[in-house]
C-alpha positions as CSV (number, residue, x, y, z in Angstrom):
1,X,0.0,0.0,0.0
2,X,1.2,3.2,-0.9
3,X,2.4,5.6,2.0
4,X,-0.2,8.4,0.9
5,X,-2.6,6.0,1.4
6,X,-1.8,5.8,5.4
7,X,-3.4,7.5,8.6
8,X,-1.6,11.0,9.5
9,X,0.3,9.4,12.3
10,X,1.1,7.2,10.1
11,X,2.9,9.7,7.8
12,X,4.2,12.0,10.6
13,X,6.2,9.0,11.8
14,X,7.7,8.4,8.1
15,X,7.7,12.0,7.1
16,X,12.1,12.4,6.4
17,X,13.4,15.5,8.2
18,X,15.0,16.9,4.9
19,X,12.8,20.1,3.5
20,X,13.3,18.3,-0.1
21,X,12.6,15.1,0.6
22,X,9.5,16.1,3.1
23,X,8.0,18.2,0.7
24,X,8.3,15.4,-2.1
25,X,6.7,13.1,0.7
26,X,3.9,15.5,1.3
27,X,2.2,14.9,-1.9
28,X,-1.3,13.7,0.2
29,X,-4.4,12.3,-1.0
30,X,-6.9,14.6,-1.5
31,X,-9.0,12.1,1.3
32,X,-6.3,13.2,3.9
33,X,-6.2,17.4,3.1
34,X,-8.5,19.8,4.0
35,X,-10.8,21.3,1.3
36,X,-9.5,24.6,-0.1
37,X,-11.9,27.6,1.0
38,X,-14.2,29.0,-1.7
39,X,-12.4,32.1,-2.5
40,X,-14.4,34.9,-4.6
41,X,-13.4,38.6,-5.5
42,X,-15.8,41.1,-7.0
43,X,-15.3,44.6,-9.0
44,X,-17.8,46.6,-8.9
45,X,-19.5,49.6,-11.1
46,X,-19.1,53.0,-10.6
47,X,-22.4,55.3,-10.3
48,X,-20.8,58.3,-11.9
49,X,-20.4,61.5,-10.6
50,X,-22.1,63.9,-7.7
51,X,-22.7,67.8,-7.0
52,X,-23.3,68.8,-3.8
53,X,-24.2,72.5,-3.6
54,X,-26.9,72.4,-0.4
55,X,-27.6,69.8,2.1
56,X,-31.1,69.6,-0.2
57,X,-29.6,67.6,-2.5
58,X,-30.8,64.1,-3.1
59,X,-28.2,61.0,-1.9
60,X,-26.4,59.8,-5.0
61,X,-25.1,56.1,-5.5
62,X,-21.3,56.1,-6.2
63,X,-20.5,52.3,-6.7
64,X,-22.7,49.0,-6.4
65,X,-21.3,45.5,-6.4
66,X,-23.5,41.9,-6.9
67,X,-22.5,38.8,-5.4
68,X,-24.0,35.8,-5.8
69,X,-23.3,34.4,-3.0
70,X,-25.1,30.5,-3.0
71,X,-21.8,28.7,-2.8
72,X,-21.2,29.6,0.1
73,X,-22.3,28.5,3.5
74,X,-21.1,31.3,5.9
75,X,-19.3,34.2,3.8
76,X,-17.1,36.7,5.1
77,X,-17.5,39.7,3.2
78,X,-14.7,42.7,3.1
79,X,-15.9,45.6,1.1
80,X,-13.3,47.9,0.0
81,X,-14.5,51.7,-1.1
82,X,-12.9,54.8,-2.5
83,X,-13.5,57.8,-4.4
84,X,-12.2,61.6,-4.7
85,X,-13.6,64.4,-3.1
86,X,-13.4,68.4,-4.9
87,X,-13.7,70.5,-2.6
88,X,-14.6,74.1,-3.8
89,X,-15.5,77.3,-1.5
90,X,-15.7,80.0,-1.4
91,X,-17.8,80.3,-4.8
92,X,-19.2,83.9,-4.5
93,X,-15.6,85.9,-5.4
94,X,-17.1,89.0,-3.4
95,X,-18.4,87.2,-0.6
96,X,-14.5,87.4,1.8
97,X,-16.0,88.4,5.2
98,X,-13.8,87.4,7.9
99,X,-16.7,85.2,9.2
100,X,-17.3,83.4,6.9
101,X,-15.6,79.6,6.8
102,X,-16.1,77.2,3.9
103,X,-17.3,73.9,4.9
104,X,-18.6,70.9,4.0
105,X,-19.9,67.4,5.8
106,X,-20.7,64.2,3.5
107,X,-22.4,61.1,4.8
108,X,-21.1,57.9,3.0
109,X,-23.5,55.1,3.6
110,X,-22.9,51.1,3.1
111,X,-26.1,49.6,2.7
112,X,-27.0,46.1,1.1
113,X,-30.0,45.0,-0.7
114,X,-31.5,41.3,-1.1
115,X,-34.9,40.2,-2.3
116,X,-36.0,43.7,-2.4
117,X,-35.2,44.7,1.4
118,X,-32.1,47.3,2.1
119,X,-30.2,47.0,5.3
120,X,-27.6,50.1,6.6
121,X,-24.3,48.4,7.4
122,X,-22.4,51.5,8.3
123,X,-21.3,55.3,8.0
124,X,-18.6,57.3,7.0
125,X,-17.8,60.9,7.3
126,X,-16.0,63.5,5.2
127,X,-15.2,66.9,6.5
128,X,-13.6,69.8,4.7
129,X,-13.0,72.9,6.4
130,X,-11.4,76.3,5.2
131,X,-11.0,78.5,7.9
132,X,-12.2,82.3,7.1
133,X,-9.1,83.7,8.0
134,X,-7.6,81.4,5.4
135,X,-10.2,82.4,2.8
136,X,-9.9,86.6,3.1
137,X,-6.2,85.8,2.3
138,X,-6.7,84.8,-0.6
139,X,-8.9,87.8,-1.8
140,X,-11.9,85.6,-2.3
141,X,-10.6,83.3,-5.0
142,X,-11.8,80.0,-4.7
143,X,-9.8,77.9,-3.0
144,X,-10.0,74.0,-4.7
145,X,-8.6,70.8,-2.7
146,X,-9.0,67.2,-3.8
147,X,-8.9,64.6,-1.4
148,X,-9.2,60.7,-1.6
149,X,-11.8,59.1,0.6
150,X,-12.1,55.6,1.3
151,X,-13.3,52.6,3.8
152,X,-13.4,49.1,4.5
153,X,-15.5,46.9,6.0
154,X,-15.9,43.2,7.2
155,X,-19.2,41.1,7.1
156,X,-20.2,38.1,8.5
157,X,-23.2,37.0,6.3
158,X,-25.9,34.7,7.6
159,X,-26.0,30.8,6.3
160,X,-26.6,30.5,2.6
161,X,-26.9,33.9,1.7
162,X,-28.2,33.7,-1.7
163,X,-28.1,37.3,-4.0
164,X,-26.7,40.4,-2.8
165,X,-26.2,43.7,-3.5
166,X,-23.9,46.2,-1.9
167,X,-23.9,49.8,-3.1
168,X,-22.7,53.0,-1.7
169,X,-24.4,56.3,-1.2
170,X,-23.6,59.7,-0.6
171,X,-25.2,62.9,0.8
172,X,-24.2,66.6,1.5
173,X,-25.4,67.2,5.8
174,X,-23.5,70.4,5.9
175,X,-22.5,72.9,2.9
176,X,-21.8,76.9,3.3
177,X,-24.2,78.6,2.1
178,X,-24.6,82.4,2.4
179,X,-27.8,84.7,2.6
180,X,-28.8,87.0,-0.3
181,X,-30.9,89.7,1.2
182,X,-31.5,91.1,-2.1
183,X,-32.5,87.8,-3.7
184,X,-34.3,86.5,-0.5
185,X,-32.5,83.1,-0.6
186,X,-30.1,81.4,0.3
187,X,-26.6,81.3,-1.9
188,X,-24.4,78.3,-2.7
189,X,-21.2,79.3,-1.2
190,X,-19.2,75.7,-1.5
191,X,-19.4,73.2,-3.9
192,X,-18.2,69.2,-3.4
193,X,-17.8,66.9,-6.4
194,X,-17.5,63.1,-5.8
195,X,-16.1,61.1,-8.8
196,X,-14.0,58.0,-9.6
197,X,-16.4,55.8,-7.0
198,X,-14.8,52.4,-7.0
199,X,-16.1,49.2,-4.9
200,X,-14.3,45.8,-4.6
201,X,-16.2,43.0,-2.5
202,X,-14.0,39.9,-1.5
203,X,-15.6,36.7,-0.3
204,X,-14.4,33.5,1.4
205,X,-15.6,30.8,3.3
206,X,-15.5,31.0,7.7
């Protein structure tokens, strides 16, 4: 009987010392090694881009990634997110009163979607702040920044999963604005653009 063909003590006892020769021994029978772990990774597609020039407007989805998910018995998920951030403020040129900061909050939002029901699976925050004193330096010119933004995060799925759908969202909570008396309304006074969203889901067995 061949030696791959014996019990592990078997083979420990038998197994030569020397890396070469162990290794060579080592060949096993497929009865005698554990399974590999199901292994999936997942790009996803990008949403496009997003304006943000008042916390009024509407959430925007950056990124959304699909995985089917029934070959596995308990997945854990890592999601991996990024995107870039513009930041732009102020916007009116004449508008350089000493109190008057440029700023701007963004709420990133996991969320995953199966058989038609959305769950939230977490939050991320942007800030970008532009002190006044650093804006009536520069003679109220626009001052532009662009910043990277990303997050990960790790899922334990229930047992046999099935479909899912991961997707990112976006909305402004906080963007300067400034009051036009003559106009009666308020004005944007910063502008955020969010581009390049980019999603990767990676999947093995627990």
């Amino acid at each position: 009987m061949s030696g791959y063909m014996k019990s592990v003590k078997d083979r420990e006892k038998k197994a030569p010392h020397d890396c070469e020769k162990g290794i060579a021994f080592a060949k096993c029978n497929e009865r005698l090694s554990p399974c590999p772990k199901r292994v999936l990774n997942e790009c996803g597609i990008s949403g496009g881009e997003a304006i943000f020039t008042s916390p009024d407007n509407p959430s925007v989805t950056l990124a959304a990634v699909n995985l089917d998910l029934s070959c596995f018995k308990k997945p854990q998920i890592i999601i991996e997110f990024s995107s870039q951030i513009t930041f732009e403020g102020p916007l009116d040129l004449l508008f350089t009163l000493p109190s008057a900061n440029s700023e701007i909050v963004l709420d990133y939002t996991l969320v995953s979607s199966q058989n038609g029901s959305e769950v939230n699976i977490g939050n991320w925050t942007y800030e970008r702040l532009i002190p006044a004193g650093t804006i009536s330096t520069f003679m109220g010119v626009p001052i532009t920044t662009t910043d990277t933004f990303s997050f990960n995060k790790c899922i334990c799925q229930s047992l046999c999963p099935g479909c899912i759908t991961y997707f990112v969202r976006v909305k402004a909570l906080v963007v300067t604005q400034r009051q036009d008396f003559t106009a009666m309304q308020a004005v944007p006074n910063a502008r955020a653009t969010v581009f390049n969203g980019e999603i990767i889901a990676s999947v093995q067995e627990m």
